[in-house]
C-alpha positions in Angstrom: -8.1 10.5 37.6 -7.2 6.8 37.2 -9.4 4.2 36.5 -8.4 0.5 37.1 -9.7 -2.3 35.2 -8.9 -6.2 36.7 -6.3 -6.2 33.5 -4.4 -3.2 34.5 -4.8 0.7 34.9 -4.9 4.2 32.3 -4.8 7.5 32.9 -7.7 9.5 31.7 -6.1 13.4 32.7 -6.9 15.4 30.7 -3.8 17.1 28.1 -2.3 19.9 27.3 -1.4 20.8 23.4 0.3 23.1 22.0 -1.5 25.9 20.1 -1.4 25.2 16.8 -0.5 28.8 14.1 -3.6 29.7 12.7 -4.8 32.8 10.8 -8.6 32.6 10.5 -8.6 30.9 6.5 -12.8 30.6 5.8 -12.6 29.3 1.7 -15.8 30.1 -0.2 -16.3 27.0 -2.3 -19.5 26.9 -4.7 -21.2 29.4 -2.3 -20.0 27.1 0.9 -18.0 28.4 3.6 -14.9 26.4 4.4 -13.2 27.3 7.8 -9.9 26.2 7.3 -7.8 28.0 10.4 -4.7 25.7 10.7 -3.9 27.0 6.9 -0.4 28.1 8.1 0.6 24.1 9.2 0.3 23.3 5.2 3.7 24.8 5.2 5.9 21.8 6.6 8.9 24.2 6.1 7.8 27.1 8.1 9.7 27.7 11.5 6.0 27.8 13.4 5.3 24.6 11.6 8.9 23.0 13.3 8.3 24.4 16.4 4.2 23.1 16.7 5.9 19.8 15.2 8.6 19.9 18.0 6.0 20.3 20.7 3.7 17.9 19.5 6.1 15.2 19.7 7.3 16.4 23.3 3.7 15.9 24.5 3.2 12.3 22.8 7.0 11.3 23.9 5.9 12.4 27.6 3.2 10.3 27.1 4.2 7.2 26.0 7.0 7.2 28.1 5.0 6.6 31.2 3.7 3.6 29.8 5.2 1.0 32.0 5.3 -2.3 28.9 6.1 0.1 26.3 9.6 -1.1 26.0 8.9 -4.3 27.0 6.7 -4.3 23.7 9.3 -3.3 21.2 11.7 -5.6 22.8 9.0 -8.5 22.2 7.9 -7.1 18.8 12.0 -7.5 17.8 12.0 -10.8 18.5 8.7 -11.9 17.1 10.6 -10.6 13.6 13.9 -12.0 14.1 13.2 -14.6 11.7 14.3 -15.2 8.1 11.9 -14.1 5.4 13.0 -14.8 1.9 11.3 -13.5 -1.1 10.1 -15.6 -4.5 13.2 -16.3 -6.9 13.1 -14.9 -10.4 15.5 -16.1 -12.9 17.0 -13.2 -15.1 18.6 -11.9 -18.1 22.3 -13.6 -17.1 20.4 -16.9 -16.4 20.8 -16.3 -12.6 18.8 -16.4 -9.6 17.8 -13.5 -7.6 15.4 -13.3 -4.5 15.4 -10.7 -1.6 15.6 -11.8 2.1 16.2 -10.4 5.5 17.9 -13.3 8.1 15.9 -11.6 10.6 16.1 -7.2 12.0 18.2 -6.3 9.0 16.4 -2.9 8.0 16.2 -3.2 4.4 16.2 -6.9 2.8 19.3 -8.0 0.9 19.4 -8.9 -3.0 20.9 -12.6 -3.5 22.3 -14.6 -6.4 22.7 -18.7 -7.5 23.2 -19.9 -10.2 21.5 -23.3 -8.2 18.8 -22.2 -6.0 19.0 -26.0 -5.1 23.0 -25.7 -3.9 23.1 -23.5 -1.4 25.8 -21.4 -2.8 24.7 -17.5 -3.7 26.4 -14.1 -3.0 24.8 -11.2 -2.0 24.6 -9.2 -5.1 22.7 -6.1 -3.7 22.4 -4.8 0.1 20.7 -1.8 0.6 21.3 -1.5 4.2 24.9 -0.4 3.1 23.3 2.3 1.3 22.7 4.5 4.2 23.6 4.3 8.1 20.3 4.7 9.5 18.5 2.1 7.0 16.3 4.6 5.6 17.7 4.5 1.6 15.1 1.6 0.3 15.4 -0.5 -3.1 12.2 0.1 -4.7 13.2 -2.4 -7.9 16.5 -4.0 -10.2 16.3 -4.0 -13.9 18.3 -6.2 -15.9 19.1 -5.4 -19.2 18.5 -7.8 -21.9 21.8 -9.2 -21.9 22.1 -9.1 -18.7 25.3 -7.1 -18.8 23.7 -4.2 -16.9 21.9 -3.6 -13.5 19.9 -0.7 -13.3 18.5 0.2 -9.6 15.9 2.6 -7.8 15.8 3.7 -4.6 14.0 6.4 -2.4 15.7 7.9 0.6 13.3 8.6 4.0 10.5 7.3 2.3 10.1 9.6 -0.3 7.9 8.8 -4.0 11.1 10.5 -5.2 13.1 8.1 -7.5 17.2 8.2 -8.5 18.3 5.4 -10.3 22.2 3.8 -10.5 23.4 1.1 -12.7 25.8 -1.7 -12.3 27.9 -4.1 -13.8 25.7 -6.9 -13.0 28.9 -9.6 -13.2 31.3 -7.4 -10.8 28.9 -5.2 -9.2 31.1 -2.4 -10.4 29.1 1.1 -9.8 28.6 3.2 -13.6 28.3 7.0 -13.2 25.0 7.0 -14.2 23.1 8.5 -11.7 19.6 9.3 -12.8 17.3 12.2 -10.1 14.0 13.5 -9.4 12.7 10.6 -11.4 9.5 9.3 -10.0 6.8 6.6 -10.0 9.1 4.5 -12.5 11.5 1.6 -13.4 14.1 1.4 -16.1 12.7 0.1 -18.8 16.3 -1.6 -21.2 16.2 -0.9 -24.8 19.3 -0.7 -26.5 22.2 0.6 -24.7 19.6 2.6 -22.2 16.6 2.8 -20.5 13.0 4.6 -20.2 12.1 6.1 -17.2 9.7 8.9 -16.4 10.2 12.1 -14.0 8.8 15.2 -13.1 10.3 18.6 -13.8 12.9 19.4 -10.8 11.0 21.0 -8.0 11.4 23.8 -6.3 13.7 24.1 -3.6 11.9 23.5 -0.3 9.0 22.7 -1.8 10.1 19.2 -2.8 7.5 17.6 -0.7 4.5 19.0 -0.9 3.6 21.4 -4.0 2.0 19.7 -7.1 3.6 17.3 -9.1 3.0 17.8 -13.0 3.7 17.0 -16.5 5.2 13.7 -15.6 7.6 12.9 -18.7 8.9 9.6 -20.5 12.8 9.9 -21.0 15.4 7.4 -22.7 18.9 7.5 -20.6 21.9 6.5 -22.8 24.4 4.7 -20.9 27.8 6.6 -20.3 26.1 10.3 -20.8 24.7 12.3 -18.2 21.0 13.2 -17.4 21.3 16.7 -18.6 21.3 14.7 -22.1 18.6 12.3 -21.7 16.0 13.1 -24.6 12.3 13.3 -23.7 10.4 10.5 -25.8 6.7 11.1 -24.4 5.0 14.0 -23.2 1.8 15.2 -23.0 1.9 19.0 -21.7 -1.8 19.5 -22.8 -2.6 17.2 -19.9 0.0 18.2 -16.8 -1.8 15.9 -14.5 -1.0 12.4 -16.5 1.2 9.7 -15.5 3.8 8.0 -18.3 4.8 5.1 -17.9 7.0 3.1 -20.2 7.2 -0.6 -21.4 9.2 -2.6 -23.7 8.0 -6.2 -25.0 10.7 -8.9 -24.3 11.5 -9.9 -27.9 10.1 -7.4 -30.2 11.3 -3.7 -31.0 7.5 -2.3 -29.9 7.5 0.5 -27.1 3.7 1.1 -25.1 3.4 4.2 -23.1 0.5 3.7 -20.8 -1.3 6.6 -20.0 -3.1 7.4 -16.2 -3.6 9.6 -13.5 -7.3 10.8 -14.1 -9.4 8.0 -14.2 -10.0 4.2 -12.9 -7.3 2.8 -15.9 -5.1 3.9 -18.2 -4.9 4.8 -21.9 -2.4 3.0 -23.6 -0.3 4.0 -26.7 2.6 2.5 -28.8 5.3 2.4 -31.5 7.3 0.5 -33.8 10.2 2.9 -34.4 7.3 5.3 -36.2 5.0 7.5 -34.8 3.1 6.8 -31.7 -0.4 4.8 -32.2 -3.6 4.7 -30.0 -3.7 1.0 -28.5 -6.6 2.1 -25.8 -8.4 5.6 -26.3 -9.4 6.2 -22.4 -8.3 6.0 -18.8 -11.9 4.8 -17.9 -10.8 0.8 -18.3 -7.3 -1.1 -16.8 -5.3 -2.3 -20.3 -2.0 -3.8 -19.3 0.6 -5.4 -21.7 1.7 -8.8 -20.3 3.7 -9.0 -23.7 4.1 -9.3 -27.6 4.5 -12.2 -29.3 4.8 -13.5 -32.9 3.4 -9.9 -33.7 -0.4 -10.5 -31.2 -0.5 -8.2 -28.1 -1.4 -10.0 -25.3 -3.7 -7.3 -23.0 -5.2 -8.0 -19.5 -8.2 -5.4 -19.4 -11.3 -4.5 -17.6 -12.5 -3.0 -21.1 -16.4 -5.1 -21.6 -15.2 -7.5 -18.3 -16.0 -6.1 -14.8 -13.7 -8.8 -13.1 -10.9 -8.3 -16.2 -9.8 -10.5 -19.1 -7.5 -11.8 -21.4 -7.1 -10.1 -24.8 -5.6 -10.0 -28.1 -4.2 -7.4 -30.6 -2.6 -7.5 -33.8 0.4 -5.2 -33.5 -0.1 -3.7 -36.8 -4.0 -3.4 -36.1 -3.9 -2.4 -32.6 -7.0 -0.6 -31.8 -9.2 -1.4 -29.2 -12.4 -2.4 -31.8 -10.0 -4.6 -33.1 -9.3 -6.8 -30.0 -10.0 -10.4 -29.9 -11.1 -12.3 -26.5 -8.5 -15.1 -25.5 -9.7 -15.9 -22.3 -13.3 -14.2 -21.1 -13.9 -12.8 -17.6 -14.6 -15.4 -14.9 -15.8 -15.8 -11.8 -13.1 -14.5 -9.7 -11.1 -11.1 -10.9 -8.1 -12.2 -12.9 -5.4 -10.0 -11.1 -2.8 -11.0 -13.1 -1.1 -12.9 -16.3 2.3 -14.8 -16.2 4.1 -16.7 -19.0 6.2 -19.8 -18.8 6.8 -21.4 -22.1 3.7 -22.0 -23.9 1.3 -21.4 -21.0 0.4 -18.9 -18.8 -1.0 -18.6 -15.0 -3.4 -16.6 -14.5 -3.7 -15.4 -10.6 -7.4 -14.9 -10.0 -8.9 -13.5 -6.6 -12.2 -15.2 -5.3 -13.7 -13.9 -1.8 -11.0 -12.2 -1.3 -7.7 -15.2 -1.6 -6.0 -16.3 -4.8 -6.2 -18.9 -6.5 -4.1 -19.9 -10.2 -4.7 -22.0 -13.1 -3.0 -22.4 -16.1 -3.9 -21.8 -19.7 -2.5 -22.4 -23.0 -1.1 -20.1 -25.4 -4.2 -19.9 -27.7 -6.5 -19.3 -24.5 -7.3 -23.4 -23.5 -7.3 -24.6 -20.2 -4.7 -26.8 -19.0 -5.4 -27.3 -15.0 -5.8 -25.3 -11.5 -2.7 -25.1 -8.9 -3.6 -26.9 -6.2 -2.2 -24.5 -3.6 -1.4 -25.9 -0.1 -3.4 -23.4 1.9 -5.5 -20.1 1.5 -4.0 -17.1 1.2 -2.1 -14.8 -1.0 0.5 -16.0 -3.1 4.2 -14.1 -5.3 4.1 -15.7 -8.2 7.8 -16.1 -10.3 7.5 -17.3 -13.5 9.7 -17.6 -17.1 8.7 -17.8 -20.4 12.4 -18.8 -21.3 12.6 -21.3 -19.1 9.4 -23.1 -18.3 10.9 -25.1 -15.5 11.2 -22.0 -13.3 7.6 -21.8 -11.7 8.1 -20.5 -7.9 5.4 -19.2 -5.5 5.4 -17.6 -1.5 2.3 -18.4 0.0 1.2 -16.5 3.3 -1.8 -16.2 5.3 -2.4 -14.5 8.8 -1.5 -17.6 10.7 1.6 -18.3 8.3 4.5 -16.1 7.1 5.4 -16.6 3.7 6.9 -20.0 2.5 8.5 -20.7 -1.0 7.4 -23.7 -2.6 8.4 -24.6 -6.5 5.6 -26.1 -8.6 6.3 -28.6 -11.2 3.9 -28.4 -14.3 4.4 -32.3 -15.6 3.1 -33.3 -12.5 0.9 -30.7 -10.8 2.6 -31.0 -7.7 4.3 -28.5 -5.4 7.4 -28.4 -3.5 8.1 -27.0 -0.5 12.0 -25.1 -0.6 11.9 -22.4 2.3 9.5 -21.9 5.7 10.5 -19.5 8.2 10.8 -20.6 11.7 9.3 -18.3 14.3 11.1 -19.2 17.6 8.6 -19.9 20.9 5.8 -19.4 18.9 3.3 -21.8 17.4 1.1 -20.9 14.7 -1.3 -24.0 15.2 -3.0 -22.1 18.2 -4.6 -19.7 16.2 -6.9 -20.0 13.6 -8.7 -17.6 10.8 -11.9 -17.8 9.5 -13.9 -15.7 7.0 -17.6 -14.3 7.9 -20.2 -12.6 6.0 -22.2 -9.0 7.5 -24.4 -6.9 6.4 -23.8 -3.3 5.6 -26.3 -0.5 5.8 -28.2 -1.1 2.8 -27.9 -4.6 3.1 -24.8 -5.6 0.9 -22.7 -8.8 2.2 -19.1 -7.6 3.1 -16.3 -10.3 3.6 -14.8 -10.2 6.9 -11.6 -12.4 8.4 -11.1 -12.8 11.3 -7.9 -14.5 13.3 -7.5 -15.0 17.0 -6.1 -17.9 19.5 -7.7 -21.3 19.3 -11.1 -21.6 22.7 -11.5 -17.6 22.5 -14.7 -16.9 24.2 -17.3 -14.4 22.6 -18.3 -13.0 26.3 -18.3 -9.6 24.7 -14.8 -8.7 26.5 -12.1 -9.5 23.6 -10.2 -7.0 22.7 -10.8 -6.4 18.7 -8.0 -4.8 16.6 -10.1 -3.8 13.1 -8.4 -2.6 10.1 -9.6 -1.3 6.7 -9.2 0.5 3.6 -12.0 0.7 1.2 -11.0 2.5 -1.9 -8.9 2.5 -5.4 -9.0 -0.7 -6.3 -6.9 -2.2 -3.6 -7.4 -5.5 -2.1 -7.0 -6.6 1.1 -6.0 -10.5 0.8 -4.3 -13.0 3.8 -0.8 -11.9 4.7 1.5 -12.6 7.4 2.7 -10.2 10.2 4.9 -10.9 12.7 3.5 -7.3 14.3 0.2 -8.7 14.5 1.4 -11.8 16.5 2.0 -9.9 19.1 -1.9 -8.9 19.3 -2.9 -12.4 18.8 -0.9 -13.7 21.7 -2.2 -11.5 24.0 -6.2 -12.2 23.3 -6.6 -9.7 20.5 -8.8 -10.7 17.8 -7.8 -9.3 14.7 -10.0 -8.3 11.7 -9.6 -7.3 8.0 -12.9 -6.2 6.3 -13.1 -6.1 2.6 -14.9 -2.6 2.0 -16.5 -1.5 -1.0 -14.1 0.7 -3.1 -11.7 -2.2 -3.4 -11.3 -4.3 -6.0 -12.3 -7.8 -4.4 -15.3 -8.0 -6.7 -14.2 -6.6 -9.7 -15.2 -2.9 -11.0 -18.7 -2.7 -9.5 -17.3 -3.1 -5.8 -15.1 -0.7 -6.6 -17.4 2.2 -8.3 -19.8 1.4 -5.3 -17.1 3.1 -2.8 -16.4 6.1 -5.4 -17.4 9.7 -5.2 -20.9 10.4 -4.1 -21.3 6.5 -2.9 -17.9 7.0 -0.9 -20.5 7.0 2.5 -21.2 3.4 1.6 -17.4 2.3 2.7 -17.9 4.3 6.0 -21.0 2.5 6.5 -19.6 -1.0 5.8 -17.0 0.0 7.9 -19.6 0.5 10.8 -21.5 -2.8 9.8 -18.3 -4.6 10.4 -17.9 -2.8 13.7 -22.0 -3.6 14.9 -21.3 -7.3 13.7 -18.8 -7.5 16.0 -20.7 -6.3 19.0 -24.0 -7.8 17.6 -22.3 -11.6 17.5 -20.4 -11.1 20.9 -16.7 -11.1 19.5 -16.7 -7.7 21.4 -17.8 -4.5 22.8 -16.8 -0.8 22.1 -14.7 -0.6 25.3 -12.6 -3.0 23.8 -13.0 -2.1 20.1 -9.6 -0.5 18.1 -9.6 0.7 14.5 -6.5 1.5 12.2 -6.9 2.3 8.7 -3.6 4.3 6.8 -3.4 6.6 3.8 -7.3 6.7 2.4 -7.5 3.9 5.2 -7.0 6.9 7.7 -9.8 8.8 6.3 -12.0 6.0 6.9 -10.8 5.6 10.6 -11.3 10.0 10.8 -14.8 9.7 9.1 -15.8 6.8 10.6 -15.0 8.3 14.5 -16.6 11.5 13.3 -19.9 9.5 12.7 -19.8 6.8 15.4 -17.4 7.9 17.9 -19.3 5.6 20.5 -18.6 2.2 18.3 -14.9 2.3 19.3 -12.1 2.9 22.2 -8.9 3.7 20.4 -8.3 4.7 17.0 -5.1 4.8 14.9 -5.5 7.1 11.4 -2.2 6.4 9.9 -0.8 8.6 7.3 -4.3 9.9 6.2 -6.4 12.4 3.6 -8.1 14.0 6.3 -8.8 17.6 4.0 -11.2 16.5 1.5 -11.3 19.5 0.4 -7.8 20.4 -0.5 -5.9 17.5 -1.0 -6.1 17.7 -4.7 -3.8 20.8 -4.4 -0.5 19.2 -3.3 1.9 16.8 -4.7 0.2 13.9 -6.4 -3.2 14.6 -4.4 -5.0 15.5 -8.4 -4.6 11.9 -9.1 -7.2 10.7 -6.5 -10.1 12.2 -7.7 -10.9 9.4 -9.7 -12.3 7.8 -6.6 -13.0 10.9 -4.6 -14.4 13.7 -7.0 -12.9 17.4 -6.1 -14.5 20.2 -4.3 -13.9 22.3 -7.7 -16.0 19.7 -9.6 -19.3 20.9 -8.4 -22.1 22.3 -5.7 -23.0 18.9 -5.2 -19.7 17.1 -5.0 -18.1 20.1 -2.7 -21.0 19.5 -0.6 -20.8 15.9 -0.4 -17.1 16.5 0.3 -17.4 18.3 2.7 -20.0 16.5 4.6 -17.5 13.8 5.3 -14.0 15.1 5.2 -12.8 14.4 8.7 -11.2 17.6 9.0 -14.2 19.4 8.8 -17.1 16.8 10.4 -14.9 16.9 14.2 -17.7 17.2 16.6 -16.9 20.5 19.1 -20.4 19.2 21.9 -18.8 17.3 24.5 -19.6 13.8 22.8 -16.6 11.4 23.5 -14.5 10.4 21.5 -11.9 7.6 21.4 -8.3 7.9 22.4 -6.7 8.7 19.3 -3.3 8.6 17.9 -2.8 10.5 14.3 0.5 9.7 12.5 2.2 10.9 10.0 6.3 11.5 8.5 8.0 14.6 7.4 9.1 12.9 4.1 5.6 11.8 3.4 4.8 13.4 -0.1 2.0 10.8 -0.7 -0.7 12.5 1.5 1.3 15.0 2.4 1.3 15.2 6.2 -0.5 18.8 6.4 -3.6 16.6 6.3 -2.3 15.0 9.9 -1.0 18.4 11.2 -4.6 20.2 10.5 -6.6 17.4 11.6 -4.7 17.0 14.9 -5.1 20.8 15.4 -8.6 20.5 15.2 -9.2 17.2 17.8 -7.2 18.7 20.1 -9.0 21.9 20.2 -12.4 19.9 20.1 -14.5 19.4 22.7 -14.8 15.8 22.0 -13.9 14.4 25.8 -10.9 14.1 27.7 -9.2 11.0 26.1 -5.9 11.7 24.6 -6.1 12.9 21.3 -2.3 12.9 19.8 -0.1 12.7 16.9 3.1 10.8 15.9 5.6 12.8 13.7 8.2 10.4 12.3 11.4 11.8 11.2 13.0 10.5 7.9 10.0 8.3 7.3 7.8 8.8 4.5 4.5 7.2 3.3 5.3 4.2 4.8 6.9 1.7 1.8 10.5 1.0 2.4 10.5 2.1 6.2 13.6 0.5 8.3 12.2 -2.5 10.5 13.8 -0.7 13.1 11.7 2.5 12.5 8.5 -0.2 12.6 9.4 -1.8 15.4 9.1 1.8 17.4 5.9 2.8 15.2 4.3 -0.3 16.4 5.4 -0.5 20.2 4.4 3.2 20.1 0.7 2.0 19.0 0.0 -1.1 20.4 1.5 0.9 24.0 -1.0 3.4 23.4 -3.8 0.7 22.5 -3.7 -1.5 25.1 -3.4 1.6 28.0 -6.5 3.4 26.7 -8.2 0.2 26.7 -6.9 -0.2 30.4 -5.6 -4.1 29.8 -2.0 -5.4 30.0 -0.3 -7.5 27.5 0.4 -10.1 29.4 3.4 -12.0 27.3 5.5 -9.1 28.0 3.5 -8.0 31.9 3.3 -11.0 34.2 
């Protein structure tokens, strides 16, 4: 069948999917019975498992193929990012300059040096795009020693949490043969003539992508020996599913281990050469040392401030009853505390943009930043040279741009704007609304699209989302998304509950048993939409990745008429199981486990989008489901079992498919080439199922 729209045509045949192994798995959970049938596809390594995988991407291949613009897309989405983007400078150890920046489809960003940011004169001092042929070996952070004599370096390969750190002679960029593995979710921390770092046990071989991750260890590397001798300096086998995570303070010989993994915070412990002491008892509050200094502990916390605040503690008194308030909570959450000198700048978030001003030392005061726009801003700061204040501000209608802001005068400078060729950002414009949610609760919405758009109910509406562990979603640049905007699409970012926009409380309200109430402000963003004429759900997309592509699953399985296409990316689509792999334990902070209780399996279960697929002949959207084989983040059994189920479904004849990206992982650190494909790949499949043509690339 083909149906024809005045915009362009789609195929609605219907497909045919490979059978997916399956053995007939029911669980019996709390007295509940769990059918879980595509059991076999949790084993990524299992030849069926390849050759469903294999056939799976023969079908979606064949399919997108025949999409006429599809390279026309990825052609136009390479150009809309061959521009130069250029990271915020920070001034190190060696009293050089170092920022990151990509002159335009480079696949990783390249590491620079000045020593005069002002001269023009810099060398690159790091590329990682030499590091592999295919671009998929990432930099994931550089640590300068304190003397800046050393370099040490992290990077993940395919998009992997996994970890390895090398170090460098940071003046000659001579290679050591340190070679640190199987570290994860870690810097190096310098003290000494070594590092910190924290790492897992090695895995098992094949199994180094999926099964648990535990007893996560703090180790100090000595320079010039090998990792066989590093000595464990933290560990906490009584409690195999906490994180360790090291720090140092710049200028005095104290050591914090902060302590996560099973709650909303972090404990938080520390040392003095002695034995370790209790700095913050629990993981139910965020405690975070921005530094020490003259023997006070400066601590950002959300201990007794729901929107966090600044704190005090005497190093050798250091117990949370014996904090002192510097600066109390505010009206915006304070996400974060920079020094420079004697002040600090403190980033706060209000409605969902940043906004900075500047304090003194003992907790006074001194004046906002008068930012030239709204929007998120990088924020590079020194506290030995005060002089060094430099900021990227970007928004959806403008990439990043590096301006320098001079504290004697209050003024900003601008020092770097990218340059997007053919296109001009003044024809499009952003603007934030206000809807209610089910229960009446006012969600923040923004929403961008070209300047005289019409609502006539038609616009095509490309609405993304997250909703959970504290993230925010704040104004940010895509050159992707210009390629939406330019052809009519309207594109909106909701702020759901389970973020951290409005402090704790926002989050807690998306946690657990009140996890519904993100699905249903996800909805309410979708019926505001439709309700104020932006739109209609023939012309309505969603995409949500990681916890974002549970909420697109749930969210289809509950109102699969509010929507034409649907993209869940990367997502935790067994609710009932995903505690058991990899990292997976550490999210039930905000989700709760099936093995908690009746109630909370139940709850689980009446939502997990595996499990809720409707099998009545109610139509669904055209969906797309990816996921990477190097994805050990959600690990993607949770795409492969989900997919299974849609495509066996009786939920219409739109196409219900999945993506399976090779040497790709969770997402960070993914080659812009790789991107440019996923995206072509999505926005192809988007603007077929919703039968219009993008007309800068189809005349």
């Amino acid at each position: 069948m083909l149906t024809c729209t005045m915009a362009g045509c789609h195929t609605s045949e219907k497909l045919n999917y490979p059978a997916a192994p399956q053995d007939g798995t029911v669980d019996t959970i709390f007295g509940l019975e769990v059918s879980d049938i595509y059991r076999p596809l949790e084993n990524d390594t299992a030849p069926e498992t390849l050759a469903w995988v294999e056939a799976e991407n023969k079908v979606t291949q064949q399919y997108l193929s025949q999409i006429p613009y599809r390279g026309a897309i990825a052609e136009r989405l390479a150009h809309l990012n061959n521009f130069v983007k250029r990271g915020v400078p920070s001034r190190e150890n060696d009293g050089k300059y170092y920022y990151a920046e990509n002159d335009g489809l480079k696949n990783q960003a390249v590491i620079y040096r000045t020593a005069d940011l002002k001269s023009g004169d810099r060398e690159v001092f790091l590329d990682p795009n030499t590091l592999s042929d295919d671009g998929t070996v990432a930099l994931t952070g550089t640590f300068q020693s304190k003397d800046g004599k050393y370099t040490a370096y992290t990077i993940s390969r395919s998009g992997s949490d996994w970890t390895e750190i090398y170090v460098m002679d940071t003046a000659t960029g001579e290679l050591l043969p340190d070679h640190i593995e199987w570290a994860k979710f870690t810097g190096a921390e310098w003290d000494g003539d070594g590092f910190y770092y924290s790492a897992y046990p090695r895995p098992e071989a094949g199994k180094e992508f999926s099964n648990a991750n535990e007893n996560h260890q703090v180790y100090y590397h000595k320079l010039g020996t090998p990792q066989s001798e590093d000595t464990i300096v933290f560990s906490d086998p009584a409690n195999p599913l906490h994180f360790h995570s090291a720090g140092v303070a710049s200028t005095e010989p104290v050591m914090f281990v902060s302590i996560g993994g099973q709650g909303v915070g972090n404990a938080l412990k520390m040392r003095r050469g002695g034995a370790w002491v209790t700095v913050s008892p629990d993981q139910n509050y965020d405690c975070e040392v921005i530094d020490v200094i003259g023997g006070k502990i400066y601590l950002l916390t959300s201990f007794g401030a729901d929107r966090r605040r600044l704190m005090v503690a005497d190093v050798a008194n250091p117990a949370r009853e014996n904090w002192k308030e510097l600066i109390p909570e505010g009206e915006g959450v304070l996400k974060s505390v920079q020094l420079s000198g004697d002040n600090m700048y403190l980033t706060y978030e209000k409605d969902a943009s940043d906004h900075v001003s500047i304090y003194s030392m003992d907790g006074k005061k001194v004046s906002d930043v008068n930012l030239p726009g709204i929007g998120s801003i990088a924020l590079s700061t020194s506290r030995k040279h005060p002089e060094d204040v430099f900021y990227n501000l970007s928004s959806f209608t403008s990439p990043s741009t590096l301006y320098s802001f001079d504290v004697s005068t209050g003024e900003s400078t601008r020092m770097f704007q990218p340059e997007l060729e053919g296109v001009n950002l003044d024809d499009y414009v952003t603007e934030q609304v206000f809807y209610p949610s089910a229960d009446g609760t006012k969600v923040p919405m923004f929403l961008t699209y070209k300047k005289g758009l019409e609502r006539n109910g038609k616009n095509p509406v490309y609405l993304y989302g997250y909703g959970g562990f504290n993230v925010s979603l704040t104004p940010g640049f895509s050159a992707y998304r210009m390629f939406l905007l330019e052809n009519g699409v309207i594109y909106a970012q909701t702020n759901l509950r389970g973020g951290s926009e409005y402090g704790e409380a926002w989050h807690e309200a998306g946690t657990k048993m009140k996890k519904q109430n993100v699905f249903d402000d996800f909805i309410g963003a979708a019926e505001y939409l439709i309700k104020e004429g932006w739109t209609s759900p023939d012309y309505l997309t969603i995409e949500g990745g990681s916890n974002g592509g549970l909420l697109v699953g749930a969210t289809v399985n509950q109102r699969p008429d509010l929507f034409k296409v649907a993209f869940p990316r990367v997502g935790v689509m067994d609710m009932m199981r995903y505690h058991l792999f990899t990292i997976g334990w550490n999210w039930a902070s905000d989700y709760g486990t099936s093995a908690d209780s009746p109630e909370m399996a139940k709850y689980l279960l009446g939502y997990s989008p595996l499990h809720t697929i409707r099998n009545d002949g109610t139509p669904y959207p055209a969906i797309m489901v990816t996921t990477a084989d190097h994805d050990d983040r959600v690990v993607p059994a949770h795409s492969f079992k989900y997919a299974a189920a849609l495509q066996a479904a009786d939920t219409g004849d739109a196409p219900k498919l999945i993506r399976i990206d090779s040497k790709a992982g969770h997402g960070a650190g993914k080659p812009t080439a790789k991107v440019i494909e996923e995206y072509a790949d999505i926005y192809s499949f988007m603007f077929h199922n919703l039968g219009l043509k993008p007309e800068s690339v189809v005349k």
